[in-house]
Z-matrix of the N, CA and C atoms (Angstrom, degrees):
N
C 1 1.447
C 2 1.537 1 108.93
N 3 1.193 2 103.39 1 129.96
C 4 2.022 3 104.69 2 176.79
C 5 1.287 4 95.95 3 -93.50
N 6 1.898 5 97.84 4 135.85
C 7 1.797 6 103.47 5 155.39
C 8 1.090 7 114.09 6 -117.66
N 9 1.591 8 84.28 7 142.64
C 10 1.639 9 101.52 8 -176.00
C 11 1.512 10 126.30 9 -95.57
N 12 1.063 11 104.78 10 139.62
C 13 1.733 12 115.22 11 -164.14
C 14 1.254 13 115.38 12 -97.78
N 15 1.646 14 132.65 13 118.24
C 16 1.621 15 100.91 14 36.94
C 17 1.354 16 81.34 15 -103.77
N 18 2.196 17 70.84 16 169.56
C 19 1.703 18 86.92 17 151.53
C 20 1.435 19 116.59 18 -132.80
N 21 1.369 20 115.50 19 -167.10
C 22 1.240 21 98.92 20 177.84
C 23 1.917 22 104.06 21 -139.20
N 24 1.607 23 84.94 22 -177.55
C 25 1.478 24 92.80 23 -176.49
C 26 1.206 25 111.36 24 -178.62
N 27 1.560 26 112.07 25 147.20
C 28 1.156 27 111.91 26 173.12
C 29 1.785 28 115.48 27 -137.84
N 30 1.647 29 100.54 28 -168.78
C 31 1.608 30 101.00 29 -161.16
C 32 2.372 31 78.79 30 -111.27
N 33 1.439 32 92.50 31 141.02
C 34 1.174 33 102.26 32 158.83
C 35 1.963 34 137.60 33 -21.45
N 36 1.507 35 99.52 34 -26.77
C 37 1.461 36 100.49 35 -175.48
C 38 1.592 37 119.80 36 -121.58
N 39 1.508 38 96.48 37 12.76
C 40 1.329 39 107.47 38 -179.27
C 41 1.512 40 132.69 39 84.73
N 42 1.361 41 100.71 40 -7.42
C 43 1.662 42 104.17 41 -150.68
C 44 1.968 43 88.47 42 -98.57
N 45 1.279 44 126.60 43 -7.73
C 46 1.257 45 129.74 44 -178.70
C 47 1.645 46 121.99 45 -127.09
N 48 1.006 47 117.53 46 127.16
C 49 1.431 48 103.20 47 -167.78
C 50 1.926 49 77.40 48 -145.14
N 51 2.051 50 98.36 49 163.15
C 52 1.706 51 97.95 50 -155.02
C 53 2.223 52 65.16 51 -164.42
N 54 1.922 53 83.60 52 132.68
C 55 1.229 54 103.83 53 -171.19
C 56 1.799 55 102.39 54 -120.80
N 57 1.179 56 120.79 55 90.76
C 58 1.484 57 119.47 56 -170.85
C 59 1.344 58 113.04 57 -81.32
N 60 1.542 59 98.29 58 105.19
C 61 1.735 60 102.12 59 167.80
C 62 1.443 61 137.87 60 -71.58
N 63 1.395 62 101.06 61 -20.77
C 64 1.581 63 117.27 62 161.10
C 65 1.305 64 106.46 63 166.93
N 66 1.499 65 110.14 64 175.99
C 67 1.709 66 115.87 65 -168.36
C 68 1.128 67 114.61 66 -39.45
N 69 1.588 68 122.22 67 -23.54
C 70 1.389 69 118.19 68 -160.16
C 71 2.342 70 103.89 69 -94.79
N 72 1.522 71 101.03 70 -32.05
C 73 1.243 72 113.43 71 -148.28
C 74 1.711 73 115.39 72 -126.99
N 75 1.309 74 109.07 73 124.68
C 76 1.311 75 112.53 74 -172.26
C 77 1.472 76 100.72 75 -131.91
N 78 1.710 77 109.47 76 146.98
C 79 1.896 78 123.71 77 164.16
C 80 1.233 79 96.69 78 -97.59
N 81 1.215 80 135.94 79 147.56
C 82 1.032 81 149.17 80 101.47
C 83 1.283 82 143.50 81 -40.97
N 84 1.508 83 131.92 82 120.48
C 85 1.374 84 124.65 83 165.49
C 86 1.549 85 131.29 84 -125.31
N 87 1.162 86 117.34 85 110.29
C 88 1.539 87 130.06 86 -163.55
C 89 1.587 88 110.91 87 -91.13
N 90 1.185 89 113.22 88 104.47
C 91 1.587 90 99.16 89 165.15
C 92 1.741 91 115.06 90 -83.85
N 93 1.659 92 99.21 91 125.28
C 94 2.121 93 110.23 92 -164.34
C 95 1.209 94 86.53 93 -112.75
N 96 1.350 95 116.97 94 -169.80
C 97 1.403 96 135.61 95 -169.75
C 98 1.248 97 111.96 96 -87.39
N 99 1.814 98 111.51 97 2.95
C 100 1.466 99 109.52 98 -172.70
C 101 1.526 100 96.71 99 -134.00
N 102 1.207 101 107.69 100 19.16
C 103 1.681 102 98.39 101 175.63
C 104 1.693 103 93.34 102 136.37
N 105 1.638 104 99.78 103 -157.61
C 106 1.367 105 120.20 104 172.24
C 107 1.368 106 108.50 105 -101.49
N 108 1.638 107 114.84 106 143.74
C 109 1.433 108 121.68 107 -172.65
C 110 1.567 109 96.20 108 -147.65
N 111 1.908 110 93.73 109 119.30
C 112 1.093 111 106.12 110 -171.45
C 113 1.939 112 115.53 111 -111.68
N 114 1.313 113 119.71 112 142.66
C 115 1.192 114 136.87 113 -166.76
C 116 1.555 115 124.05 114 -103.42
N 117 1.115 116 140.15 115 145.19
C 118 1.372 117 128.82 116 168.85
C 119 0.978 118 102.58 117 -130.29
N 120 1.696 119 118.23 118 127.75
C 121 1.306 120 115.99 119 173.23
C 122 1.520 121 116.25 120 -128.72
N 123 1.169 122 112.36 121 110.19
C 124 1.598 123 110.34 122 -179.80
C 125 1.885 124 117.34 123 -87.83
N 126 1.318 125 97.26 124 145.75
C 127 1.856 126 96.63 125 -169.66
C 128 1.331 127 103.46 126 -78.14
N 129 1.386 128 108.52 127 120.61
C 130 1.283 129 119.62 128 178.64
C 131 1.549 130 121.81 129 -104.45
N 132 1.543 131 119.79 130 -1.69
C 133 1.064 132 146.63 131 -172.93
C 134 1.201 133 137.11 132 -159.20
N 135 1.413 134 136.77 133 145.07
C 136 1.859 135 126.20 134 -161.80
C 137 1.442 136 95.72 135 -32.43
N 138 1.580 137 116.20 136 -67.31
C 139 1.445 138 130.77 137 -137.90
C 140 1.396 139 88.94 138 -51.41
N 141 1.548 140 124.96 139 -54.48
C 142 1.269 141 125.27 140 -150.86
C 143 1.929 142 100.61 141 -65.12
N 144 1.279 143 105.37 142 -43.33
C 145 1.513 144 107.04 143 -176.81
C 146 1.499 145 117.88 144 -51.61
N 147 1.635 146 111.20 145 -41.94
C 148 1.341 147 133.27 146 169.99
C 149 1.331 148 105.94 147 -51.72
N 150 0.989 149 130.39 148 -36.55
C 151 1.686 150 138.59 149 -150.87
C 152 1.664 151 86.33 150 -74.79
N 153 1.561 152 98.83 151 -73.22
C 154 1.568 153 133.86 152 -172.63
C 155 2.096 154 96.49 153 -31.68
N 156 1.166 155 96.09 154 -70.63
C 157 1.605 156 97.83 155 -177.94
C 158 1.418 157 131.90 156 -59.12
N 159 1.680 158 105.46 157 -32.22
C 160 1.368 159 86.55 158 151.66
C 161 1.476 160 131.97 159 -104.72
N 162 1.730 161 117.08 160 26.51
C 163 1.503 162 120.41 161 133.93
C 164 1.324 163 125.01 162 -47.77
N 165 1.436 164 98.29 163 -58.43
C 166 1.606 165 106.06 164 169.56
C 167 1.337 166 126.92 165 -43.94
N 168 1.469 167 114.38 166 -72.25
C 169 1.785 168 118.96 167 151.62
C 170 1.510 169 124.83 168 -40.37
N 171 0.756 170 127.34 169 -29.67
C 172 1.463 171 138.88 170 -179.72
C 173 1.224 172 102.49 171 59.77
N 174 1.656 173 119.82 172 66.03
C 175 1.614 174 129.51 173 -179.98
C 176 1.699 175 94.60 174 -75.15
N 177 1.253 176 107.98 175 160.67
C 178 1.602 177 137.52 176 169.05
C 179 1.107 178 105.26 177 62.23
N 180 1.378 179 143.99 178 20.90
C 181 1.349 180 138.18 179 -170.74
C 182 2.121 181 119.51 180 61.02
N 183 1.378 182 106.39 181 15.72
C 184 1.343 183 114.59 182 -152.22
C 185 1.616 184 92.22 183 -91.27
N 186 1.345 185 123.34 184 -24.16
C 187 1.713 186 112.19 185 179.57
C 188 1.416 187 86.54 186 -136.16
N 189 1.571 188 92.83 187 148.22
C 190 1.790 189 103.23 188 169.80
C 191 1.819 190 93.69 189 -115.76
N 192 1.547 191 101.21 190 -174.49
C 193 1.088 192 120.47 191 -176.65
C 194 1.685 193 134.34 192 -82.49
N 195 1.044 194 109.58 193 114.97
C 196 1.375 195 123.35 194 -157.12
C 197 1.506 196 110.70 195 -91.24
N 198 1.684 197 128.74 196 157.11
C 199 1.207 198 119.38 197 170.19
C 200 1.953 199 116.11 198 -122.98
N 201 1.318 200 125.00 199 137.80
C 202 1.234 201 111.99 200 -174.37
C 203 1.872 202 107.53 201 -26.59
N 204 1.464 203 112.10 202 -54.53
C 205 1.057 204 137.24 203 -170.58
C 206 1.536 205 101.61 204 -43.24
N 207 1.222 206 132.23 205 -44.98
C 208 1.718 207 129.66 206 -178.48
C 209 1.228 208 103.98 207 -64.99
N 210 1.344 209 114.86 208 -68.09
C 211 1.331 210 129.56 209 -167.41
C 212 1.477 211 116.05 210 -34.30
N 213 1.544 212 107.02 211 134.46
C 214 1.682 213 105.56 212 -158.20
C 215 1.344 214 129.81 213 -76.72
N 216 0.917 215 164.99 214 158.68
C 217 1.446 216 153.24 215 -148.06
C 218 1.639 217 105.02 216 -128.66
N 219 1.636 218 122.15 217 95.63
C 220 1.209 219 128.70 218 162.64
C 221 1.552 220 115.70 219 -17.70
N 222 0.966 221 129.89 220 133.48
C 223 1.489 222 143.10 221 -170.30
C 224 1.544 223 80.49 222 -95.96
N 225 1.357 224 122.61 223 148.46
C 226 1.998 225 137.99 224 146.56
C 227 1.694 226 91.97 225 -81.69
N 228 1.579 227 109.39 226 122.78
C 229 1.764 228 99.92 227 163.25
C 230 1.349 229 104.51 228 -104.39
């Protein structure tokens, strides 16, 4: 089965949401005390790829399912 990118996901309490661009590449989104603060993290190593796939799978119950629609919208400052 091919997956298609993105996807999304989030952490149980809302305050983290993670936008997967493909096996290799994930955003991050943090809600801080000053807004949303967003991250890019590209896999630079097994672990990180491992990480990435079971975002995708959504192993251990640790991310649920996200919709473009949640996911937070970068402010232009």
């Amino acid at each position: 089965m091919k997956i298609e990118y993105p996807q999304y996901r989030k952490y149980g309490n809302g305050l983290v949401y993670f936008k997967i661009l493909s096996p290799t590449v994930f955003e991050e989104a943090r809600k801080t005390s000053r807004g949303w603060e967003f991250e890019l993290h590209p896999a630079k190593v097994h672990p990180d790829r491992v990480l990435i796939s079971d975002m995708v799978d959504m192993r251990d119950g640790y991310w649920l399912p996200a919709t473009e629609d949640e996911y937070p919208v970068k402010e232009e400052r």
